[in-house]
N, C-alpha and C positions, 0 to 999 in steps of 0.2 A: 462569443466569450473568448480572450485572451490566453495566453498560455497562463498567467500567474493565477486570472479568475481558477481555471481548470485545475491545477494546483493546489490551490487553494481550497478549492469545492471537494476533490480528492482527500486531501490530508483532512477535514473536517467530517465525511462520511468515514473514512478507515478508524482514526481516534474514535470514534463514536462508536463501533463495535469493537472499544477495548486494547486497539490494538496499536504499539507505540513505534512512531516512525523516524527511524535515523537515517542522515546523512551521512557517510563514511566516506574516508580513503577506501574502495573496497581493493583497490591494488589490481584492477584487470577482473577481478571475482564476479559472476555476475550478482545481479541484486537479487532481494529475495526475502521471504517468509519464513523466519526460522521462532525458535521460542527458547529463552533464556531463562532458567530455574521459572517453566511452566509459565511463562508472560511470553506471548508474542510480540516479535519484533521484525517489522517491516523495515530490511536496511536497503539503501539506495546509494547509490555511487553518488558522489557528488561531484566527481567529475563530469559527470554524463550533462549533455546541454540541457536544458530546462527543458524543452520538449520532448527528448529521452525519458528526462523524469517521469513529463507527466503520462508517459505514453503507459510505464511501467504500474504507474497509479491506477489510470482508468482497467487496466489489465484486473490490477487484484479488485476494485472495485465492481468492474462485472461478476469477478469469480463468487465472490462475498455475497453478491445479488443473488447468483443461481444456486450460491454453497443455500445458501437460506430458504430462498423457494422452493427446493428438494428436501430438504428437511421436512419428518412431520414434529406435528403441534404437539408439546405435551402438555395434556388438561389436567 
């Protein structure tokens, strides 16, 4: 799979738990998982090479995987 595939497959599981992903000037800041009046928002430099990107994606996308798995079920 491609960097844009992986990109791609990233931004489509993250949106799916809700959560909206921008591209910014971040000005040097790193990227990151903040929440704007209670929406989370996943910003990314868009400076950073596309491989940068994705590296940062698969990052929260693991997290998001283990944040869940650790989670218990409410019946």
């Amino acid at each position: 799979m491609d960097v844009i595939d992986r990109l791609n497959l990233c931004l489509k599981i993250i949106r799916g738990k809700g959560i909206q992903v921008r591209f910014e000037d971040l000005e040097g800041m790193p990227s990151g998982l903040c929440e704007v009046k209670q929406e989370p928002i996943l910003m990314v430099d868009f400076a950073l090479t596309s491989k940068e990107q994705v590296e940062i994606l698969e990052r929260v996308v693991e997290k998001l995987s283990a944040d869940s798995k650790s989670r218990p079920r409410v019946a």
